[in-house]
Legacy VTK file of the C-alpha trace (Angstrom):
# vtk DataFile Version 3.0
C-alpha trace
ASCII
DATASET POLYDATA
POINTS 349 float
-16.911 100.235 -146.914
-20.524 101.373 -147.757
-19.459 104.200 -149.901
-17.874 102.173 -152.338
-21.456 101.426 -153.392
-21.608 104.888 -154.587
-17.624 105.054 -156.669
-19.994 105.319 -159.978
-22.059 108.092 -158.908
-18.815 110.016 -157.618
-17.474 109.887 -160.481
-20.539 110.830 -162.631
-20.832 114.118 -160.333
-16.832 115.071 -160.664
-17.360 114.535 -164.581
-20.852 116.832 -163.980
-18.901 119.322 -162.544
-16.184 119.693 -165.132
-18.924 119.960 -167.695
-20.547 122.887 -165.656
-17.827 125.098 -166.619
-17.770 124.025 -170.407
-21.693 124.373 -170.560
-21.407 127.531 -169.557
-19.687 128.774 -172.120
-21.378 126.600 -174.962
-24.540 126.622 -173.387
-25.620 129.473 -170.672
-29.026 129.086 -171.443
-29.393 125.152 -170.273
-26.706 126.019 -167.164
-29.398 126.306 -164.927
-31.340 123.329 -166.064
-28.084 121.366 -165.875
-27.395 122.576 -162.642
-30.525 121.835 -161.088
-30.543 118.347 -162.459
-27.037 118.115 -161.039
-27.876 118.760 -158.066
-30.883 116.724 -157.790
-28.907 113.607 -158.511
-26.150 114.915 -155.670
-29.315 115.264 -153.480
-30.221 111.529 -154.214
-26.860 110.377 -153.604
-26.749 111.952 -150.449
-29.884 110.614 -149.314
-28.993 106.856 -150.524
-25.552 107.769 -148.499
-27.642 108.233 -145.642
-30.111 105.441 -146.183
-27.101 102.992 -146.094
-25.603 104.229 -143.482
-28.789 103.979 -141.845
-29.442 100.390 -142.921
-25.368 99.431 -141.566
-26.940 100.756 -138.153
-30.004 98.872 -138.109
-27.983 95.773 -139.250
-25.540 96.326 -136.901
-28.379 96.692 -134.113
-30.344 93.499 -135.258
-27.469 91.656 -135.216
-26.732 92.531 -131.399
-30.367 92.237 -130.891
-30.271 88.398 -132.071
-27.112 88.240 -129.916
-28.892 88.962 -127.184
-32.095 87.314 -127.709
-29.751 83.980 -128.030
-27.836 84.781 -124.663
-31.339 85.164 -123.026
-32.848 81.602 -124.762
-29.872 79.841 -124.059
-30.396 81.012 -120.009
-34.076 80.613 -120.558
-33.506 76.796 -121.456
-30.748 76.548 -118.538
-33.057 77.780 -116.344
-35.663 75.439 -117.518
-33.331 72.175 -117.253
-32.597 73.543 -113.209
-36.511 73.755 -113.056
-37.345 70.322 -114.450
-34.527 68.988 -112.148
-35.487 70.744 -109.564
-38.886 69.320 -109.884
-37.992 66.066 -110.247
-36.101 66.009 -107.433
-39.402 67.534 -105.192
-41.512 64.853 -106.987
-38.718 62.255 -105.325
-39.285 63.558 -102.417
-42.763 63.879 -102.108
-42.590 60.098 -102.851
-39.843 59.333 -100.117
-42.326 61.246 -97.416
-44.901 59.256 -98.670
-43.298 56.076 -97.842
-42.196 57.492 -94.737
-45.563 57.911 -93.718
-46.936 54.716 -94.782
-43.767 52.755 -92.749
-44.732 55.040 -89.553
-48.487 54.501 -89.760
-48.135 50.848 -90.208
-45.498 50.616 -87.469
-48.233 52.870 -85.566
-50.890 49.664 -86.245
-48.350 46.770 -85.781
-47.589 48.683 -82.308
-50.676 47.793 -80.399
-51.041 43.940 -81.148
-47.792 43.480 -80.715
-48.220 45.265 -77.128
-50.948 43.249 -76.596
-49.059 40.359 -77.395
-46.383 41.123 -75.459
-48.119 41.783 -72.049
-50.207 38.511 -72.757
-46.461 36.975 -73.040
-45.938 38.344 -69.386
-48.887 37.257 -67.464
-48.582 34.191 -68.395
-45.485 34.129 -67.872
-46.203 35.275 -64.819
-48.656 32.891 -63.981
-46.836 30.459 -64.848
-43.679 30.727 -62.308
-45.952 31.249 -59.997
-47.802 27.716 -60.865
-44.507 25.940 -60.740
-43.775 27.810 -57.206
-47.221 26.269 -55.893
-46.721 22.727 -57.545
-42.407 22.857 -55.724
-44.269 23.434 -52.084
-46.544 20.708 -53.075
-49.526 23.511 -52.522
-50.835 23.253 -55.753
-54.838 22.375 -55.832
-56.747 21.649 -58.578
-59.121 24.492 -58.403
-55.602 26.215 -59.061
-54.967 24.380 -61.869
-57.777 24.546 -63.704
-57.850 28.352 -62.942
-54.343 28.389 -64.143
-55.288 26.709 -67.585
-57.872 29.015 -68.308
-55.832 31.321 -67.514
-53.794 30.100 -69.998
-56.025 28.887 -72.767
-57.160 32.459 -72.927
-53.741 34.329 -72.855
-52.338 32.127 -75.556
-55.623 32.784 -77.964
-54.442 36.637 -77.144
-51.408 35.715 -77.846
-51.899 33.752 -81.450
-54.315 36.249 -82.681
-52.213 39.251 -81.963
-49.485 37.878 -83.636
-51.656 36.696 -86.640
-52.395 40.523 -86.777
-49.010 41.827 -87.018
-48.134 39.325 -89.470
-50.553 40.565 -91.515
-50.181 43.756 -91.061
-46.100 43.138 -91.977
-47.195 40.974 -94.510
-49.416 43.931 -96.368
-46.955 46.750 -95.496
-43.967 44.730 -97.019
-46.427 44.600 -99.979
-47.138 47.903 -100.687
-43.701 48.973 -99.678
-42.276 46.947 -102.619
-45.141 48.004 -105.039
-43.965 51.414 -103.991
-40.424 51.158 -104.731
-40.672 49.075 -107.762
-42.608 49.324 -111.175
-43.888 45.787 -110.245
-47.198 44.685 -111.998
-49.373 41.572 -111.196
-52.840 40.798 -109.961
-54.230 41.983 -107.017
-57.474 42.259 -105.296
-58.537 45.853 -104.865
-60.768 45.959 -101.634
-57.928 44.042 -99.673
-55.838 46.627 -101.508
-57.570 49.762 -100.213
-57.575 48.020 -96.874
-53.862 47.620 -96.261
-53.105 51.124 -97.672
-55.586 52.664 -95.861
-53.641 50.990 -93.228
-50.557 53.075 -93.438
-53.338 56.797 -92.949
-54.482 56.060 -89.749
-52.435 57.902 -87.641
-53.171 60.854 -89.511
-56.763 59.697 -89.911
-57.613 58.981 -85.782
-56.161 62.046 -84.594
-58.608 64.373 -86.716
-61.540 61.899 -86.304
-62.257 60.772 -89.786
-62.753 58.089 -90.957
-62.555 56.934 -94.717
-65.276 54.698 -95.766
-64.904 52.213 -98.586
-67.105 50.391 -100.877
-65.755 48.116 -103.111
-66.713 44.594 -105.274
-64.713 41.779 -102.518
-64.086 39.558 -106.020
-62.515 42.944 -108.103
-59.369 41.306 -109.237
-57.115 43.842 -111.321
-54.159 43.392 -113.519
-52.187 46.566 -113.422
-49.555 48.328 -110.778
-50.784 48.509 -107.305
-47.928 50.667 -106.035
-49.796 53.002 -108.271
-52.927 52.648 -106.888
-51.583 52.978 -103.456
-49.459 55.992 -104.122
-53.034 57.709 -105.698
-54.957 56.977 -102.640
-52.496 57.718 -100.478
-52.287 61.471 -101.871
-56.043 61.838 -102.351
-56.786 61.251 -98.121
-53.581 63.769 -97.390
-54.988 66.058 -99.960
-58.414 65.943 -98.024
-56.855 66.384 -94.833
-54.646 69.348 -96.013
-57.034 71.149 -97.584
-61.138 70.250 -97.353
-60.906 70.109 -93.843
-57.759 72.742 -92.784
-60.196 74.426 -90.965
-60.058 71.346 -88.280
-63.840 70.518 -88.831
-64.718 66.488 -88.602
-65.385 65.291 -91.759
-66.165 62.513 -94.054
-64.261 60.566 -96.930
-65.365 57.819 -99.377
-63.704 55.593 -101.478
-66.779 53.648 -104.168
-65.477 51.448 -106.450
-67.497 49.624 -109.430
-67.601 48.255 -113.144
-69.118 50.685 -115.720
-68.195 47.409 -118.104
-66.421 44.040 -117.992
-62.948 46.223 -118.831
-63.443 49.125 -116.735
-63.244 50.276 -113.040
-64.620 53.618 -112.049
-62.954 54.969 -108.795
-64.629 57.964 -106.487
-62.830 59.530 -104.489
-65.300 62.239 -102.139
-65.219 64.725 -99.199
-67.441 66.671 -97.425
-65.370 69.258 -97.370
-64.204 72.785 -98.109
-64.478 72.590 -101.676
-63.344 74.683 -104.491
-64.003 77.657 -106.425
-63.798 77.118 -110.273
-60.711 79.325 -110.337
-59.081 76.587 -108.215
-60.729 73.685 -109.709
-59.401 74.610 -112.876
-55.877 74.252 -111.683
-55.905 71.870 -109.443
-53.212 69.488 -111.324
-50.896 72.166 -111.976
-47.671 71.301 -110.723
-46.645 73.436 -107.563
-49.850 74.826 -107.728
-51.457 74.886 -103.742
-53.540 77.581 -101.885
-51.743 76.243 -98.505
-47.977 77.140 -99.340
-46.049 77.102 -95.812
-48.961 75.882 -94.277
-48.477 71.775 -95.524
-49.291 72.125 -99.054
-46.544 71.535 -102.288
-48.868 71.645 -104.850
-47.280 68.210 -106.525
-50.014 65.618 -104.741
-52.704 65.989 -107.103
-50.390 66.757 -109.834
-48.435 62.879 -109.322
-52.269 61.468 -108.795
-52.538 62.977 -113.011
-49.471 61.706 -114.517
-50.053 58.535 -112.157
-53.455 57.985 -113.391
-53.100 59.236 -117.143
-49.716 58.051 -117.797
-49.525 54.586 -115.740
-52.908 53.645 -115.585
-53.935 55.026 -118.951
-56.960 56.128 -117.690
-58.393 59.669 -116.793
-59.554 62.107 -114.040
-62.189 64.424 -113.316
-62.806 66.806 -110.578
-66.213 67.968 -109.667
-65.926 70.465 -106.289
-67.550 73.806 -105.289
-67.013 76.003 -102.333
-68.919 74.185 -98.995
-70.173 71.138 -101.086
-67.044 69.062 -101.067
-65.197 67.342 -103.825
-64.999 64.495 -106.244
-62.647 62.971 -107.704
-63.171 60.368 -110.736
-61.283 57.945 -111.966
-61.556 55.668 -114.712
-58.851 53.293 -115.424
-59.108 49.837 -117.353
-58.998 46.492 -115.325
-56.241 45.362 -117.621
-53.561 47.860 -117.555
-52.120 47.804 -121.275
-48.631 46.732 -121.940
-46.413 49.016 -121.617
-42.636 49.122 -120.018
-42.116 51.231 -117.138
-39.136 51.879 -115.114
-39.219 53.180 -111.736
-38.808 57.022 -112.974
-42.267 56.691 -114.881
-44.083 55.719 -111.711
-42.663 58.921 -109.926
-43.633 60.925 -113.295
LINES 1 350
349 0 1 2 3 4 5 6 7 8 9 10 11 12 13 14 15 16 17 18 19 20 21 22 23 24 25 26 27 28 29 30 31 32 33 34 35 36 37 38 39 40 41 42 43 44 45 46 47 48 49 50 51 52 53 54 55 56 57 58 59 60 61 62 63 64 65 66 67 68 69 70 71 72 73 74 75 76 77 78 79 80 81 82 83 84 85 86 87 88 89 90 91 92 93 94 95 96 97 98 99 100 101 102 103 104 105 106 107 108 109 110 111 112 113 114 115 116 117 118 119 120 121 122 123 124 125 126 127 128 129 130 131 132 133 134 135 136 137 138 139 140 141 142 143 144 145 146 147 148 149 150 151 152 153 154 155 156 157 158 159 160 161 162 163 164 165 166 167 168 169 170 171 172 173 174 175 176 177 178 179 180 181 182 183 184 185 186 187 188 189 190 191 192 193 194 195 196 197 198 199 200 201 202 203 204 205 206 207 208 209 210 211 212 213 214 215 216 217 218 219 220 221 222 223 224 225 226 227 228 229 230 231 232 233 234 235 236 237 238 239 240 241 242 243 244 245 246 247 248 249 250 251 252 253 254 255 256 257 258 259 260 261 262 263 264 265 266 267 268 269 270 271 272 273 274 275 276 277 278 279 280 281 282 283 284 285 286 287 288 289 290 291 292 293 294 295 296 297 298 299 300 301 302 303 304 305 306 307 308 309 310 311 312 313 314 315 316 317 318 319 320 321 322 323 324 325 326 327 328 329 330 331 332 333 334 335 336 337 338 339 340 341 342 343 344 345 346 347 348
């Protein structure tokens, strides 16, 4: 179809060439000059022959070129919608194991007053039949009595305060658990907050021997989402375990808490551990980004602490660490969490 571009300039060279012969015989001395011109333009036609045939090639190349390049976008974008899912679903996860391990630490706690508790039950129990076996054979004294309501003054004060303990342990576990699970916001006092999350660590905490310790205003009442809060400390102390002391060595943690201003609270998170090179620091809320992959790190805790922080919180954080001086991590949050409706997918963002 190209060369009907050139139908005129066929023509034109047919009509040159029947001319050739007349010129010659009216004209021999312009032949040459005729001829020469003649073929010039033939040269010129040929060339813009070849130039379009050229161009049909290129076009025909481009156009499986852009083809291609959207095959390759249109898998690129797939693949980026199984990556964001994927993600998502890792992110879901992380949170699930999260709440696993704050339901087996606090079952961990709740486990030894309740023991307590329950072997107080028993002696005095115990004590107890065997009372009412002295006072049936009419052998019961009154030294024995009086030893047997010590006995039992004591056992039940055991008994009361134990049970006080699990309560409140239950009570602060059901709590958090809920905050956890929910996109609930309300008032809450942040020391007794720390506390009961902390709470949930300590099995992980005893068996390495550290300790985290925590200083915090006792009348810092905030107005925000404390499943938040809980879900950011939870993955800064695993984060320290993982990786500023993976070596096994005994460390120490801090949590210090005050007011910059009336509307702000300035969290500090610290270690005394590992630490970081710059190259690390500098990633260090990348998503999927750890330097312990297969050995207990996913690279998403620090990057949920971010979007936690800066998205939920509407506040910001800093990292200060370098190698064998520890780490810090800032946070600066308002006291007053602006409105703002959140669902349960923008807590696990």
């Amino acid at each position: 179809m190209s060369f009907n571009l050139f139908a005129a300039e066929e023509a034109a060279l047919a009509k040159a060439r029947a001319l050739d012969k007349k010129l010659g015989a009216l004209a021999p001395d312009c032949l040459r000059e005729f001829r020469e011109l003649v073929a010039a333009f033939e040269l010129s036609t040929r060339e813009q022959q070849r130039l379009v045939r050229v161009s049909d090639r290129l076009q025909a190349q481009l156009s499986d070129a852009n083809h291609e390049l959207e095959r390759r976008r249109n898998e690129a974008e797939a693949a980026l919608d199984r990556l964001r899912d994927a993600q998502e679903a890792m992110i879901q996860s992380e949170k699930l194991a999260s709440l696993g391990a704050l339901v087996a630490g606090v079952a961990h706690e709740i486990n030894t007053p309740v023991g307590i508790a329950v072997s107080c039950a028993s002696h005095l129990a115990d004590a107890t039949q065997a009372m009412r076996r002295r006072a049936t054979d009419g052998e019961l004294s009154k030294a024995e009595f009086a030893r047997y309501l010590s006995t039992a003054v004591d056992t039940t004060d055991l008994i009361l305060g134990n049970c006080e303990r699990a309560a409140q342990l239950i009570a602060g576990f059901k709590q958090v658990a809920v905050d956890r699970a929910s996109a609930a916001r309300r008032s809450v006092n942040l020391a007794a907050y720390i506390q009961d999350t902390l709470v949930s660590l300590q099995p992980k905490l005893r068996p390495s021997g550290h300790a985290v310790a925590v200083s915090c205003p006792a009348d810092l009442e905030l107005d925000s989402y404390p499943g938040v809060l809980s879900q950011i400390l939870s993955n800064l102390v695993m984060n320290a375990l993982t990786h500023a002391f993976a070596d096994g060595r005994a460390g120490d943690m801090a949590i210090m808490v005050d007011c910059p201003d009336a509307d702000t609270v300035r969290l500090c998170f610290t270690d005394n551990g590992l630490g970081m090179s710059e190259e690390h620091r500098a990633r260090v809320f990348e998503p999927f980004f750890t330097t312990r992959r297969g050995r207990g790190g996913s690279g998403l805790g620090l990057h949920i602490v971010h979007n936690l922080v800066v998205g939920v919180l509407m506040g910001a954080i800093t990292v200060d660490s370098a190698p064998d001086r520890g780490t810090r991590f800032t946070l600066l949050f308002p006291r007053r969490t602006p409105d703002r409706d959140l669902s349960v997918e923008d807590m696990a963002i």
